[in-house]
LUMRO-274401 format. One record per residue (C-alpha): x negated, y negated, z. Coordinates in steps of 0.1 Angstrom, whole numbers, plus 5000, padded with zeros to 4 digits. Each point is the difference from the previous one (the first is absolute). Example, Ala and Ser with C-alpha at 12.3 -4.5 7.8 and 13.67 -1.06 7.14 Angstrom:
<recs>
487750455078;498649664993;
</recs>
This chain:
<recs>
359317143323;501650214973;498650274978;502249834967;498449635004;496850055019;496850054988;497450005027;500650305031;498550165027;499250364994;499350285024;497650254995;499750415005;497450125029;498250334990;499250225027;497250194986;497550155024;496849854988;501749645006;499549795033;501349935029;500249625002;499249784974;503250024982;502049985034;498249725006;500149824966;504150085000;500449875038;501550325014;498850285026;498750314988;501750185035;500150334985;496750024990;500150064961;497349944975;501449704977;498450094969;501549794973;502349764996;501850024966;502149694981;501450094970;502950194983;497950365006;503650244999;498650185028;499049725026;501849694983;499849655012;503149775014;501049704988;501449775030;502749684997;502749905019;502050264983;498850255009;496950264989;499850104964;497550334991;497149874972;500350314983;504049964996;500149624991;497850084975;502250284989;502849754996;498449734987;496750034984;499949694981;500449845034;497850205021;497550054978;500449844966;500850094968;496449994986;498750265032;503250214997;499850064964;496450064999;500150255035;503850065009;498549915037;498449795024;496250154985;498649945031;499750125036;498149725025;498750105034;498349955034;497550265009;498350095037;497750344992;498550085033;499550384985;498150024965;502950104972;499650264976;497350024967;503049914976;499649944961;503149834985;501050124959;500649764976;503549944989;499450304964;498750245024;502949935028;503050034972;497750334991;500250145036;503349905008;501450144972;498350325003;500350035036;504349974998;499750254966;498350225028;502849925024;498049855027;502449845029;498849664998;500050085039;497950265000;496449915019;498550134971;501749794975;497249704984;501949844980;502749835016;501149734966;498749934972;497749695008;496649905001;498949825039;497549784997;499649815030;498249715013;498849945039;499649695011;497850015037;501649865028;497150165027;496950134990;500850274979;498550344991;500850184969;498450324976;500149834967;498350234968;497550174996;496149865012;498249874968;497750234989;496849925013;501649925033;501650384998;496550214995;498649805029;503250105019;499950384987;496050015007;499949875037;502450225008;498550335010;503450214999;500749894959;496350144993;500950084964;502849774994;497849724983;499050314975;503550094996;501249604996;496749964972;501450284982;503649965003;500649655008;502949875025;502450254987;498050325007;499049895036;503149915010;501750314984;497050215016;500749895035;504349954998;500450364988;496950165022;501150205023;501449965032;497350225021;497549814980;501549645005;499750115036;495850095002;499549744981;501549775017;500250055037;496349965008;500049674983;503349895015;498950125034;496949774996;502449694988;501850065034;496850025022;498649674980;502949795006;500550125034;496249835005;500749694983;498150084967;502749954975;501849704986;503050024977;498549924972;498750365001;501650314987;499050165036;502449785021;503050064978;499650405003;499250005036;503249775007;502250274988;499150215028;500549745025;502850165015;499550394998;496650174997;498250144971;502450325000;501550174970;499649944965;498549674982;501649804981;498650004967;500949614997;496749935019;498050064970;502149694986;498849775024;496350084991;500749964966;502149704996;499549625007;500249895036;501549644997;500849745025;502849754993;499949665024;503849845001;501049814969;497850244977;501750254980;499350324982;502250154967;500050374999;501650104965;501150334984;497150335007;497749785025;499450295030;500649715033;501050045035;500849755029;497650065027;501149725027;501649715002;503049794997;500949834963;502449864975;500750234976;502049994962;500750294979;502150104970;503250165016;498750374998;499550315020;497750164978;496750125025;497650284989;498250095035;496750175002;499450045036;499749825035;503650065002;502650275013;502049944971;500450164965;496149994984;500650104962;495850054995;500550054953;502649734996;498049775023;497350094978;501649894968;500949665010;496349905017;497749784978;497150155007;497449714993;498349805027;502249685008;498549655005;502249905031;501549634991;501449825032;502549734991;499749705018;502849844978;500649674980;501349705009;503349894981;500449695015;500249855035;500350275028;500350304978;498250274987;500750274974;498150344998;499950104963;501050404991;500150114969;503550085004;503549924989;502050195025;498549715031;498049705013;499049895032;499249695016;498649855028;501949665019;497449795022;501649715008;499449715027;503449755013;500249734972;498650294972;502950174971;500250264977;502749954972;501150334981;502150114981;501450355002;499250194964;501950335021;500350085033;497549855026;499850115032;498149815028;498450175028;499149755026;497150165022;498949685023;501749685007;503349914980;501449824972;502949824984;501050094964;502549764988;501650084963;504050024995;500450075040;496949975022;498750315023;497449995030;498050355003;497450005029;497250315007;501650324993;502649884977;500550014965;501849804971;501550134970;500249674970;502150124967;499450024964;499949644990;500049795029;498249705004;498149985034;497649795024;498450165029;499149775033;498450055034;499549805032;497450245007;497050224988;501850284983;499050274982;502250204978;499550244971;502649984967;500950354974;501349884969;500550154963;497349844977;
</recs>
């Protein structure tokens, strides 16, 4: 194998250590031990500067990021470079075993804005208080691969003054939501303050705990996801304001193979669950709570769309035999989905960069040199190349691409 003639190689990913992830299902999925313990949160393949993929051949490992550098016609393609200057996306596999943050992302006018304003200001673009880390847009797309739980918008609006009115602690907030709409509520309770958050809130959370202590709760109720944060340690010290968010947005269940798009101001957060998951190569998150990181309440604020959202679960179209593309509305990425059986193909050809994660089974993809990738592998196809993917088994594998 040589990085100057072939076209088709392996590629090793980044694991994430963040503490919400879990324990084993990456471990398991890569086929190593976990001996130490560590919560394998992510696991990143792309050309991300701070966590960049490898590139493997018989000469050696080349860095994504810096074969790119050198070559982006070849890396990347002329088209994608001239139009980005990078590989535009970042492509992951998730395991949240702890709910993430209530994050809005900005679109890509408002993250030039804040990036601009934030290095005028001379913010270290270390600093834990720094939001905007570039100046992109991230989209991103999640493709189940469990059943997965997510926070996705705001209830419709109907479905929220039902929410706010059997509620006994937001007496008042259906008032409040009449008057004001989605923006005054959530303003009202994101910049109440903290000794209110806490009577407001502990009595009701305190409940949540006792109820699905007794069995009484399912998680398709707000009550589950608010007691679960005080699985670990008691009801003790202050409450997280984010708690409000989980009454107030969509509770939405994704079974493997669907998928969900989350573009720029939808309020979201992963509750639990392990998924696929695309994203325009960004760091640009505006938290508002259920988090011990930076929470910036006014700038997450203005980037929320504050209408109710109709939650659309992508279950994907079918582009021809054993494959399945999930439309976004997006030029940065596109995701698909490889099902195939022994004696099934899918022919391709590679627009940009493709990269191939294989998550059970393995396959054969045979172009200018031919690579096997089994479960917990991945592929990397260049701009360009012509390519036919095979199995002699069930296999399922997911595809990133530039449309």
């Amino acid at each position: 194998m040589s990085f100057e003639q072939d076209k088709i190689f392996k590629l090793k990913g980044k694991i994430q250590h963040y503490a919400w992830g879990g324990y084993d299902f990456i471990p398991n999925w890569l086929g190593m031990e976990n001996k130490e313990h560590k919560p394998n949160a992510e696991y990143w393949m792309g050309a991300h500067p701070s966590a960049s993929s490898v590139l493997l051949s018989d000469e050696g490992e080349l860095p994504l990021n810096e074969a790119i550098k050198q070559s982006p016609d070849a890396f990347i393609g002329q088209k994608v470079f001239e139009q980005f200057g990078e590989l535009p996306y970042l492509f992951k596999i998730l395991d949240v075993r702890d709910m993430l943050s209530i994050q809005v992302h900005p679109s890509k006018s408002e993250a030039v804005k804040g990036y601009e304003a934030e290095e005028a200001a001379h913010v270290l673009l270390s600093a834990p208080h720094r939001n905007y880390k570039d100046k992109n847009h991230k989209p991103e797309v999640m493709v189940a691969l469990s059943e997965f739980w997510l926070l996705h918008g705001f209830l419709e609006e109907e479905a929220l003054l039902e929410r706010l009115r059997s509620v006994p602690e937001f007496g008042g907030f259906d008032t409040i939501f009449l008057h004001g709409g989605y923006k005054r509520l959530y303003k009202h309770v994101m910049e109440m303050p903290q000794e209110k958050v806490n009577n407001l809130l502990t009595p009701l959370v305190q409940m949540e705990i006792d109820a699905k202590a007794e069995g009484k709760l399912t998680k398709h109720q707000p009550g589950w996801w608010a007691s679960k944060l005080f699985d670990n340690e008691g009801l003790t010290g202050d409450i997280d304001r984010g708690i409000f968010s989980i009454y107030f947005f969509n509770i939405v269940k994704a079974l493997p193979g669907e998928a969900v798009f989350q573009g720029a101001g939808i309020p979201h957060a992963y509750l639990e669950g392990q998924n696929v998951e695309l994203m325009a190569n960004s760091d640009n998150v505006l938290r508002g709570g259920l988090t011990p990181k930076h929470v910036d309440v006014p700038e997450l604020l203005k980037h929320t769309i504050f209408e109710g959202t109709k939650v659309n679960i992508l279950g994907g179209e079918k582009v021809g035999e054993g494959e399945v593309v999930y439309n976004c509305p997006v030029l940065d990425f596109g995701i698909s989905k490889i099902a195939i059986l022994a004696g099934q193909e899918v022919v391709g050809k590679a627009s940009s960069i493709e990269i191939i994660v294989v998550m059970e089974g393995s396959l054969q993809v045979a172009g200018t040199n031919t690579i096997h990738a089994r479960k917990g592998e991945a592929l990397a196809i260049l701009p360009g190349e012509t390519y036919t993917i095979t199995t002699a088994l069930s296999t399922l594998a997911y595809k990133a691409f530039v449309p």
